[in-house]
N, C-alpha and C positions, 0 to 999 in steps of 0.2 A: 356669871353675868359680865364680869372683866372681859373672859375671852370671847363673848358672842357679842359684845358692843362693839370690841377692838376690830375683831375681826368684819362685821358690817361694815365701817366708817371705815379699813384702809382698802375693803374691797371696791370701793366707789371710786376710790382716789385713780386718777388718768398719769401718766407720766410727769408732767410739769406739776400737778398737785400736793405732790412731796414736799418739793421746796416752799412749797407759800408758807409765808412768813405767821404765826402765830400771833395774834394780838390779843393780848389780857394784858390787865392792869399789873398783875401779879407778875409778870414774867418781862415787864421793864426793866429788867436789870442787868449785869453782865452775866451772863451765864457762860463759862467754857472760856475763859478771857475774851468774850467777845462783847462788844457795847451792845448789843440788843439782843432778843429774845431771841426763841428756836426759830426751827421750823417744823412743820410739821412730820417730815421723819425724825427729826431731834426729839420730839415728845414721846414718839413712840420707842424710840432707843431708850428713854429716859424709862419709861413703863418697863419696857422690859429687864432694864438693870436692877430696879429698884425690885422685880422680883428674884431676879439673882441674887441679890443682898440680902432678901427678906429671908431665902432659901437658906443661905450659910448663918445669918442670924438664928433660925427655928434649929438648928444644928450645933446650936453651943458657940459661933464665934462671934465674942464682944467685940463690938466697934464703938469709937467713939463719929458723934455728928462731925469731924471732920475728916475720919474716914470715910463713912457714909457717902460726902460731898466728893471725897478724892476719887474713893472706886467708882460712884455713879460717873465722874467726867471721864473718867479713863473708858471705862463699858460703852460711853455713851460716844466718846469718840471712833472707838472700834469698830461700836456698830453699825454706825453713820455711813459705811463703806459698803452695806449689803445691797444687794437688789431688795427693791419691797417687795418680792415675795419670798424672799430667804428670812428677810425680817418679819415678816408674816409667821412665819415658820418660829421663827425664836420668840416670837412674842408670847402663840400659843402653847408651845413647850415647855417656856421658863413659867407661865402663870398654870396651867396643869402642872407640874410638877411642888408648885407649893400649896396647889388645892388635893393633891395625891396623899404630901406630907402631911398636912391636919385631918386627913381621914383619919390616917394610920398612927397618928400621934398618941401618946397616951396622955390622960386628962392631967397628969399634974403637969407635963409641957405646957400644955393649952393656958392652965390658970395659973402657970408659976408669972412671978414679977417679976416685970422686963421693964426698962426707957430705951426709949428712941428720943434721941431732942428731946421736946418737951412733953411726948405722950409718953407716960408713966401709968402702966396698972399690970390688969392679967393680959399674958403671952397673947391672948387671940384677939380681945379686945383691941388693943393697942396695935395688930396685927391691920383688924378690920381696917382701921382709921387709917395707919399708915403705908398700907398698900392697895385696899378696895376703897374706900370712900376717897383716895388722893388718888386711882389710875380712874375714877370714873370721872373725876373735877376734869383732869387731864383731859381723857377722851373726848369730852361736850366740849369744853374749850379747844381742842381741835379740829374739829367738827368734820363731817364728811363733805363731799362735793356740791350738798345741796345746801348746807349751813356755813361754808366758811369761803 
């Protein structure tokens, strides 16, 4: 669902469409040492890092939430440099690749105990919440050409 929203709403997006500035209440803040919110490729660099992270999380490597915050600005500065359809490309390859990995997971991954910040429970739950129910908040609040 991740990858058929993501990809709808950035295939709309025209040239100048990238850059528009993102408005949510949520994302008033300095992100990336900058005084205001993304833009809308920054959201989508932000989706696709956080499934990078999710990927070497599901893989055994502990982060703490300010790792999390450090790698997602670093990813999110990198990837900020792509054409939107290379980032197109990454978005859908980095979210199949952790929808490939809980295929083939064996179930005690899936239900072992894991935190992220402060979602705390089994591996997949915490999983859902922290990278599909948080890249579809994303997506709507980015909205495509015709919503934003």
């Amino acid at each position: 669902m991740v990858i058929r929203q993501g990809l709808r709403l950035m295939s709309s997006f025209g040239p100048d469409d990238w850059e528009r500035p993102v408005i949510h209440h949520d994302w008033q803040r300095q992100v990336m040492n900058q005084d205001f919110g993304w833009n809308r490729k920054q959201v989508y660099c932000h989706l696709t890092a956080i499934a990078q992270i999710t990927l070497r999380m599901m893989t055994g490597e502990r982060m703490s939430a300010a790792d999390i915050s450090r790698i997602n600005d670093e990813l999110v500065y990198e990837l900020q440099t792509l054409p939107g359809e290379e980032l197109m490309k990454r978005f859908r390859d980095a979210h199949q690749k952790v929808i490939d990995l809980v295929q083939h997971a064996p179930e005690q991954q899936l239900v072992a105990p894991t935190k992220v910040g402060a979602l705390e429970g089994e591996a997949s739950v915490v999983m859902d919440s922290a990278l599909v129910l948080h890249a579809l908040s994303h997506l709507y609040g980015a909205g495509g050409a015709l919503s934003g």
